[in-house]
Structures are given as structure tokens and as C-alpha cells.
C-alpha positions as CSV (number, residue, x, y, z in Angstrom):
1,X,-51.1,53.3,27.5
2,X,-47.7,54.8,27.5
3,X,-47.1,58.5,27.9
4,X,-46.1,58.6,24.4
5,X,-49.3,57.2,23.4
6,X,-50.9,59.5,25.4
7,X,-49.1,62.2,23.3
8,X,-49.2,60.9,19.9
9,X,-45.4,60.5,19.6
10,X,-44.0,57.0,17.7
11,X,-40.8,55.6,20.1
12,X,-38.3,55.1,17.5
13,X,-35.5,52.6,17.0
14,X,-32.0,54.1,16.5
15,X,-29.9,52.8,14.2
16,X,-28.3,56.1,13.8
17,X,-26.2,57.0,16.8
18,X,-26.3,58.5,20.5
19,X,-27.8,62.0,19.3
20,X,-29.5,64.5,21.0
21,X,-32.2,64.8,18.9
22,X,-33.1,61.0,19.1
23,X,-32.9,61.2,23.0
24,X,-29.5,60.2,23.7
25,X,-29.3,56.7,24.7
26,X,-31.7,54.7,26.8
27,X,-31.0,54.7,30.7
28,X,-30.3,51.6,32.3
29,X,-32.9,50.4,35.0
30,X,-30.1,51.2,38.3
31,X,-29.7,54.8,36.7
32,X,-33.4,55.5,36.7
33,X,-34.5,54.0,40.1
34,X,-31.7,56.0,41.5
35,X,-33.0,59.1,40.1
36,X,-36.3,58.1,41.6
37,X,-34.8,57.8,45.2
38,X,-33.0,61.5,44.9
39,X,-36.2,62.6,44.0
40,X,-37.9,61.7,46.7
41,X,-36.1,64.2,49.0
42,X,-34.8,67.6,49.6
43,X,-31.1,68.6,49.5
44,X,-28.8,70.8,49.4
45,X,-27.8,71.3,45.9
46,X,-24.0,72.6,46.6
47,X,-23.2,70.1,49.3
48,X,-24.6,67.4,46.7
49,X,-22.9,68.3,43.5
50,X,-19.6,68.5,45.7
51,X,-19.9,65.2,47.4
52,X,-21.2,64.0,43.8
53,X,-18.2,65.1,42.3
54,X,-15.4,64.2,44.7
55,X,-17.0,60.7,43.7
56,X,-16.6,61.1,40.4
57,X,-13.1,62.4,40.3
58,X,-12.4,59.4,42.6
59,X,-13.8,57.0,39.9
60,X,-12.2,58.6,37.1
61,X,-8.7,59.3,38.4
62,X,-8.9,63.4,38.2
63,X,-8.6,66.2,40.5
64,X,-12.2,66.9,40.6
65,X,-15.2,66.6,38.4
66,X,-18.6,68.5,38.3
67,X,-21.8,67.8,36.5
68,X,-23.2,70.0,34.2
69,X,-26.7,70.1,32.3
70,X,-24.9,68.2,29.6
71,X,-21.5,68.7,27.4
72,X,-22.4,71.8,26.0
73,X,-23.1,73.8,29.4
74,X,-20.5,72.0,30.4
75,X,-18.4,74.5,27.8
76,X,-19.8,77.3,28.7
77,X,-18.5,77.0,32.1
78,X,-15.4,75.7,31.4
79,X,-15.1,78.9,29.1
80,X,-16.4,81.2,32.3
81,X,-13.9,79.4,34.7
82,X,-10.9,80.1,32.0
83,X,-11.7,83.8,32.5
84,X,-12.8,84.6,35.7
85,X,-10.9,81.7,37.7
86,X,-13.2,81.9,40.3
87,X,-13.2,85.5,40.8
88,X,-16.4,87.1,42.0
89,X,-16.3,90.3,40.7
90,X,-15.1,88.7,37.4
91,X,-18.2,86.7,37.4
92,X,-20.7,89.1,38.3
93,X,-19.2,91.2,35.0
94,X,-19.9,88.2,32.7
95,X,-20.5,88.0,29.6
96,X,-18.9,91.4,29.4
97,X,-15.2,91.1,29.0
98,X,-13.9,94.5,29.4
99,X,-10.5,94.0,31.3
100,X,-10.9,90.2,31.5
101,X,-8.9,87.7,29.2
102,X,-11.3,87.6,25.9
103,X,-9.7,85.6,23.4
104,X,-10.0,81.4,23.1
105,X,-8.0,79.5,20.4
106,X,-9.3,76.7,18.0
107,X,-8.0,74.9,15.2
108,X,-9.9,76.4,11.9
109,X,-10.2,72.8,11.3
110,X,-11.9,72.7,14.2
111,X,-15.1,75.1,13.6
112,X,-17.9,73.6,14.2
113,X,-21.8,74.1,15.8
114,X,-20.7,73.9,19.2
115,X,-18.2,76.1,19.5
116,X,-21.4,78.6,19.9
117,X,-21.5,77.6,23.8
118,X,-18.1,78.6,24.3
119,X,-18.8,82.4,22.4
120,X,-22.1,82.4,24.2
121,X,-19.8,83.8,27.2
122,X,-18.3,86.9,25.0
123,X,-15.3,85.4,24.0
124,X,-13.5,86.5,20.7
125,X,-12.3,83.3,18.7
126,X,-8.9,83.4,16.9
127,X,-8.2,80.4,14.5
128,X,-5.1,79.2,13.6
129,X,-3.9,77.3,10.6
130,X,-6.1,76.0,7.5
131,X,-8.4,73.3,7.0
132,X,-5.0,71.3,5.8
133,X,-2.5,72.2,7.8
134,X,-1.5,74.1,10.8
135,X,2.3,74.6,12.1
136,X,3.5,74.9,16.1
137,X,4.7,78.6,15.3
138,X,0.7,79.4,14.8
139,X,-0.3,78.6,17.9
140,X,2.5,80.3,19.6
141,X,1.8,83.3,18.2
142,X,-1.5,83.5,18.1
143,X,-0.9,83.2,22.9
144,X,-0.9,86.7,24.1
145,X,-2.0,88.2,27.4
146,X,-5.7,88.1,26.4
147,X,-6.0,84.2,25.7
148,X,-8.2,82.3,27.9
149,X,-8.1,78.8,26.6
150,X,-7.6,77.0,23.8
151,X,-10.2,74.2,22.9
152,X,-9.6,71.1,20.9
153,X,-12.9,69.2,19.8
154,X,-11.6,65.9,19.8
155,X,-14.0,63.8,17.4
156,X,-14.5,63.3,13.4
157,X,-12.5,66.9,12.7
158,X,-9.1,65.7,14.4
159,X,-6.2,64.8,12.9
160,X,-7.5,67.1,9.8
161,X,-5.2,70.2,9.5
162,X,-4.8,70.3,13.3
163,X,-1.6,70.1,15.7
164,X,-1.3,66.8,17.5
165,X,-2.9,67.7,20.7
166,X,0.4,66.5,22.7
167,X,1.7,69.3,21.1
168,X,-1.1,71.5,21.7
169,X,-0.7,71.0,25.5
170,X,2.8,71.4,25.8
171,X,2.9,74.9,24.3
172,X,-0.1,75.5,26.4
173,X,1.1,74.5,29.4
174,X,4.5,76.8,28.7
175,X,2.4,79.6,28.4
176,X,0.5,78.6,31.2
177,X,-2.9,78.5,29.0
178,X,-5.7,76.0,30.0
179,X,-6.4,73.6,27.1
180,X,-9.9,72.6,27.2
181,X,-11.1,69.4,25.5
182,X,-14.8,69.0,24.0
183,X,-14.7,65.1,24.3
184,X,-19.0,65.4,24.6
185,X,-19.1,61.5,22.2
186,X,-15.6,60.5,22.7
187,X,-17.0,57.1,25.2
188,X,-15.6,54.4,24.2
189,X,-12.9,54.3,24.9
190,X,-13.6,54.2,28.9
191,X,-9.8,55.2,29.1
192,X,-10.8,58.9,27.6
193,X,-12.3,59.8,30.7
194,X,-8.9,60.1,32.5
195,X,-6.8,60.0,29.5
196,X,-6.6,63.7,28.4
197,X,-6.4,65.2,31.7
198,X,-3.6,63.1,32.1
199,X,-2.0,64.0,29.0
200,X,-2.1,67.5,30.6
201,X,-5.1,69.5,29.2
202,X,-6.7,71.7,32.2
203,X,-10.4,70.6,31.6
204,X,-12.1,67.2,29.9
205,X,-16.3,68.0,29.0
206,X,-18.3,64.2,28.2
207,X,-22.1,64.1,27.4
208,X,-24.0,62.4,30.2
209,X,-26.5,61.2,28.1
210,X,-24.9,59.5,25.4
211,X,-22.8,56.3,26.0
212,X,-22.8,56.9,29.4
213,X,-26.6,56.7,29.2
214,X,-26.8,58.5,32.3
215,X,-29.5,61.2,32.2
216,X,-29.6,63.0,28.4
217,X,-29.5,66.1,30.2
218,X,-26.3,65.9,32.1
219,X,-22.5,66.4,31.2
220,X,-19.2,65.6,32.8
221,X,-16.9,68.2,33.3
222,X,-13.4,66.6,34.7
223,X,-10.1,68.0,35.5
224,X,-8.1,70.5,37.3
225,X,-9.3,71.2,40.9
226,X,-9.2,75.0,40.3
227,X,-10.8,75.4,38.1
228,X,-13.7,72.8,38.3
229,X,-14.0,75.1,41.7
230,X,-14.8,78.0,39.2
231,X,-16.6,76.2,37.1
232,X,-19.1,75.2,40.4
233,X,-19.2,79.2,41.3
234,X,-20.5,80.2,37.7
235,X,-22.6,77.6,37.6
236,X,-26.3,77.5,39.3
237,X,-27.9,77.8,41.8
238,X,-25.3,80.7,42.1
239,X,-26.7,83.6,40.0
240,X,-23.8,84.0,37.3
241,X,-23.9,83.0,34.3
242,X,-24.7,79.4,34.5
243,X,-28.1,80.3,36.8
244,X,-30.2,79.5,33.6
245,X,-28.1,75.7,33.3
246,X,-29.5,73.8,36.3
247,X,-28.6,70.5,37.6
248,X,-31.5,68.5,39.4
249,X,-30.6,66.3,42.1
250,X,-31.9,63.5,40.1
251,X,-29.3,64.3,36.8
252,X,-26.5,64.3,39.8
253,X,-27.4,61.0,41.3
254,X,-28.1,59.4,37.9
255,X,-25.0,60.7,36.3
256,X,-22.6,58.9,39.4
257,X,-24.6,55.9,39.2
258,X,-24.0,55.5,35.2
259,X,-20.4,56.3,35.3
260,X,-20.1,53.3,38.1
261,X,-22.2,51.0,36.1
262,X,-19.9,52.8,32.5
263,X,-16.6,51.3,34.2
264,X,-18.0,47.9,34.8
265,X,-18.9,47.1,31.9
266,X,-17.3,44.8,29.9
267,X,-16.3,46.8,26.8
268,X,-13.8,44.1,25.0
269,X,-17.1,42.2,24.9
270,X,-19.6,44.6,24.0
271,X,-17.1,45.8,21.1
272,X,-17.2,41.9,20.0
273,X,-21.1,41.5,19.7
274,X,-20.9,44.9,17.5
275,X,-18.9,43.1,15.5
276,X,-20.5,40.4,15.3
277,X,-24.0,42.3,14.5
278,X,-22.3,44.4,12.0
279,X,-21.0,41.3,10.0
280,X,-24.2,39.1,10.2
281,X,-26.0,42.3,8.4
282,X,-23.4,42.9,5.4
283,X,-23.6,38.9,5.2
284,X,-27.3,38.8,4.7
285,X,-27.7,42.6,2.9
286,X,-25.1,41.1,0.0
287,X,-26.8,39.0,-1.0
288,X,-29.6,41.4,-2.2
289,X,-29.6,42.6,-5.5
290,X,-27.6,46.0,-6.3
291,X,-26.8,46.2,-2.4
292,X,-23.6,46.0,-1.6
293,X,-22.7,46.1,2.5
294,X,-19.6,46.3,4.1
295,X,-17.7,47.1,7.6
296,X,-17.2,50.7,8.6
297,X,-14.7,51.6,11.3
298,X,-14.8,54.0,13.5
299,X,-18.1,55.3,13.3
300,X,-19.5,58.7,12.6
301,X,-17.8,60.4,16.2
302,X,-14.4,58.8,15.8
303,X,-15.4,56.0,18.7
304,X,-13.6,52.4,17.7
305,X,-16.8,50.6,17.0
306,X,-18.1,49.4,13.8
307,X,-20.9,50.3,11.8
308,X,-22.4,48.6,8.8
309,X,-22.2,51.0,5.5
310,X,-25.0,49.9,3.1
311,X,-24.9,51.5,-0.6
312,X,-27.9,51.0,-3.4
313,X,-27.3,50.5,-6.8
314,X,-30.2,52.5,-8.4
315,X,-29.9,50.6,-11.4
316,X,-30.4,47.4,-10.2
317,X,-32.2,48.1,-6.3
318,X,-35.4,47.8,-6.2
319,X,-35.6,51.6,-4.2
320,X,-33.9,54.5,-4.2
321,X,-31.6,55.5,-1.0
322,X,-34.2,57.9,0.0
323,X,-37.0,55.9,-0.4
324,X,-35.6,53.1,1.5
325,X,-35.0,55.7,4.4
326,X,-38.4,56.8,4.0
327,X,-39.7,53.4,4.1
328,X,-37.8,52.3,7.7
329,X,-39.3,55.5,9.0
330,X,-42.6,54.7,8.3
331,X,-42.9,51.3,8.8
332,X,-44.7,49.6,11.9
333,X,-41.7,50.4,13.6
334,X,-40.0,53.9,12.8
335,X,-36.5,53.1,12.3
336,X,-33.7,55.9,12.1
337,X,-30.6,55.4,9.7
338,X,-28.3,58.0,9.1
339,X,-27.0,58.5,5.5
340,X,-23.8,57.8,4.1
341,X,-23.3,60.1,0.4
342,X,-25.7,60.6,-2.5
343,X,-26.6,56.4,-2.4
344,X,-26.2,54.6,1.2
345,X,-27.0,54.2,4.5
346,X,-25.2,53.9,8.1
347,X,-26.0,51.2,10.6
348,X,-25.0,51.7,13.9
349,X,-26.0,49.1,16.6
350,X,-24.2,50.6,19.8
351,X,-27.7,52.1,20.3
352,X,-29.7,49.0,19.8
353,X,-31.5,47.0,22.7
354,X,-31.6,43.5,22.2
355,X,-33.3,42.1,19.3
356,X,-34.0,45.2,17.3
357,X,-30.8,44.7,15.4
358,X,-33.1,41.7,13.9
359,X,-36.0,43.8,13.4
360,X,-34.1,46.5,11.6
361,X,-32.1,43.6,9.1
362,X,-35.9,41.9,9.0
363,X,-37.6,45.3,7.8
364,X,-34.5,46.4,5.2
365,X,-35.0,43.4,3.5
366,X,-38.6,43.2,3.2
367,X,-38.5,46.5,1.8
368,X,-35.7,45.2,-0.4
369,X,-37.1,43.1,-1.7
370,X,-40.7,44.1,-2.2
């Protein structure tokens, strides 16, 4: 009996994507054994996370790195280290601003759930330009002596009504402002973990958890060596703001080990089977009737790999949209899909494990044709 037997809980297959409330991803069997050995032993929790670290700005070709209880504490102290820069007394103020720089900049475009862990530390937003359209002039103006950052969420709201984020960083860096990047689901490409840092933005923040599958509750931070250095002083087991967002041993170790197995990995070919999943289900789903399948691309976080869209004709179906959903969920094996408009359905299979991209085509079509 597993422990989720034990508990009553149904383990689910995930058709939908790498989200949080699904569990992430599923660790590889090097990333949980190495877990196992960190937790076999007491450490010291600073020395770790900076040896940790060093590693993983070696790996990634950055200054430094630090690893956070996933992307979005990874936010919050990037948004601390913006302000305080490492200073104590700074620090021990927060979240209370008074004579500190108080003001981040993001895209209106860009307004979105998460930008609550970077106002978690106090921090007043000021958006500039529309949800169409936003000039270089805008984000000039809007830089005064009270901007901390500006953070770009780089993900399925760029490139709508936002600057080009080379431009972004080049005013920044003029005005000698930090430009954060949230890239929490922006793996693949492997490239991104070095690429905007070396485009110039200050700080890069990736979830742990997702297609790293390193532990679902770690984050990356990478970037400048300054002010990783603040983000490691705001961060626990310092008692700052961070205290409350600790980082085991275990998430350390796991998170190294799944960033060295990340950049090993053979991503031309693991794009290629995606493909090649993708295509075999819109072969066999069009040939239902009042289905109609076809190649999506990129998929729901802006990553270059396919997905499979799958609309129903309610006219000529045999179910509904919903009641299909309805239907994988409750079936022997609970199968999550997320939903594309008023009438389909998205496939994802980056989150597959072998042979369940069968079980899921095997299932859709029984209940298809029932």
C-alpha cells in the first residue's frame, strides 16, 4: 500500500502541464536518492547554500545563484535585495519602507497573480503602458529616485503591449535600475538559464520543481553576485524577511543534482518524441466523429514544445467538452487536461512518463466513442 492509499488520494496523470497544483513534475530517481543522502546528516545551512550555489552559478554561467523555496520566494527576495542591497538595518526595517526605495515597475500587460510575492515586501507598483502598447518614454519616466526594480514576467503575457525586454534593460541599466526577470516556467529552452542574465537583467528566478523536476519546493534565483549576496542575508535561517521561506538541505542538494542531470539531457530529442506523441494523437483523434485535432505550438507558458489542441463538435460528438473532461477524471485512471475555449481540450505530454501518453489516447477514445 502506497502512502497515497494510505490517505485516500488518487495519483493522477497530467496531461495538463508542470503546475503547482498537480505537484510539479515528477523527480527523477538521482534527484531523490540525493535528497535522501543530505538527509541523513547535519549541516550547516549557510556554508551549504553557498557552496550549493557557487555550483550552480558554475553550471549555469552566472555570477552566483541561490536557491529559494521555489520561484515565487524566489521574488520576494529578489524584491528585498532590490531595496535593502544587503544592508542590515534596511532589512531589519522590512516590509516597512519608510526612507527605502519603494516603487517596482511592471508592464500593465504584465499584471498577473504573482506579482503578489513581489508587493508582499511593501512595495508600491507603477504600471506603464496599456494592455496594447507601451512606448520607451514610459518607462523612462516612470524611473525616479524611489524605483527599486523593474520586473518582466517573461511567459504567455510577453510580447503583448510590452517593451522588448532588450530595451527594457538598456534603459535600466542607464539608470542603473535592476531588471528582475520572473522566468519561474520559462525551461526549455536550457539556454534561458544563462540567457537573460546575459542579456543584462540584474536577477533571473526559475521554478525548481517544474521542468527541472528538481524538488517542487525549490526555485532558482541566478544573477548578479551582489545582490544574490542580499538575497542570501534576507533569506532564512537569517531572521528577515525570508525567515518564514526555508530551504532544507535536501531541496539544496536535489535542486544541484537536477540542474546537472537538466543540462545533460538531450533536449533536440526529447522535443522530437513530443512531436512525435503530439502527431500520432491528432492522427488517431480525427478520425473520430465531430473531433477535430491539431498541433499547438508553443504551449500554454510560451516553452517551444507542442501540444495537441482537441475541439468537440457538440453536434455531431458523442459528449460534451465538459463531460469528456469529467469522464478522464473519473476514469480508472484520473487524467488531468486543461481546457482550450468554450469546446476543447489541451494535451500536453512534457509531463507524461512513458506509456501514459497511450493510456490517455486509449481512454479519450473509449469515451468517444461510447
Amino acid at each position: 500500500m502506497s502512502v497515497y492509499d494510505e490517505l485516500g488520494v488518487r495519483p493522477l496523470i497530467n496531461a495538463s502541464a508542470t503546475l503547482t497544483r498537480l505537484g510539479g513534475s515528477i523527480m527523477p530517481r538521482e534527484v531523490v536518492e540525493a535528497m535522501a543522502d543530505a538527509a541523513r546528516h547535519f549541516v550547516n545551512l549557510d556554508e551549504l547554500q553557498r557552496r550549493v550555489g557557487e555550483r550552480l552559478a558554475e553550471l549555469t554561467h552566472n555570477e552566483a545563484a541561490y536557491v529559494s523555496c521555489g520561484a515565487a520566494a524566489g521574488l520576494v527576495l529578489a524584491t528585498a535585495a532590490c531595496i535593502t542591497r544587503g544592508d542590515p538595518a534596511a532589512i531589519a526595517q522590512l516590509p516597512t519602507l519608510t526612507g527605502l526605495k519603494d516603487e517596482v515597475i511592471i508592464h500593465k500587460s504584465h499584471r498577473n497573480g504573482y506579482d503578489h510575492a513581489v508587493r508582499q515586501v511593501g512595495v508600491n507598483v507603477v504600471e506603464i503602458g496599456t494592455a496594447t502598447h507601451t512606448a520607451p518614454e514610459e518607462l523612462e519616466h516612470a524611473i525616479t529616485d524611489k524605483t527599486a526594480a523593474i520586473f518582466w514576467f517573461q511567459g504567455g503575457m510577453t510580447g503583448h503591449g510590452d517593451l522588448p525586454l532588450e530595451t527594457v534593460i538598456e534603459i535600466a541599466n542607464r539608470f542603473d535600475v535592476p531588471v528582475v526577470v520572473d522566468a519561474a516556467a520559462q525551461l526549455p529552452p536550457v539556454e534561458n538559464l544563462w540567457r537573460f542574465t546575459q542579456m543584462g537583467a540584474a536577477l533571473a528566478v526559475f521554478s525548481g520543481g517544474k521542468d527541472l523536476r528538481g524538488p517542487q519546493s525549490s526555485g532558482l534565483v541566478l544573477g548578479r553576485k551582489d545582490l544574490i549576496e542580499a538575497c542570501r542575508v534576507n533569506g532564512s535561517p537569517n531572521h528577515s524577511i525570508g525567515r518564514p521561506m526555508k530551504v532544507g538541505k535536501e531541496e539544496m542538494v536535489g535542486l544541484l543534482t537536477a540542474v546537472k542531470l537538466y543540462l545533460k539531457l538531450d533536449h533536440e530529442a526529447r522535443a522530437s518524441q513530443d512531436e512525435e506523441v503530439v502527431a500520432g494523437w491528432c492522427s488517431e483523434l480525427n478520425g473520430l466523429p465531430g473531433v477535430h485535432a491539431e498541433r499547438s505550438f508553443p504551449n500554454e507558458a510560451g516553452q517551444p514544445l507542442p501540444r495537441a489542441k482537441v475541439t468537440f463538435d457538440a453536434t455531431r460528438a458523442s459528449l460534451s467538452r465538459d463531460q469528456v473532461v469529467q469522464q478522464l477524471e473519473s476514469g480508472a485512471s484520473s487524467i488531468m487536461v486543461s481546457q482550450a475555449g468554450a469546446d476543447g481540450i489541451y494535451l500536453n505530454p512534457m509531463t507524461l512518463a512513458d506509456g501514459e501518453e497511450q493510456i490517455l489516447l486509449d481512454r479519450l477514445k473509449e469515451i468517444l466513442s461510447a
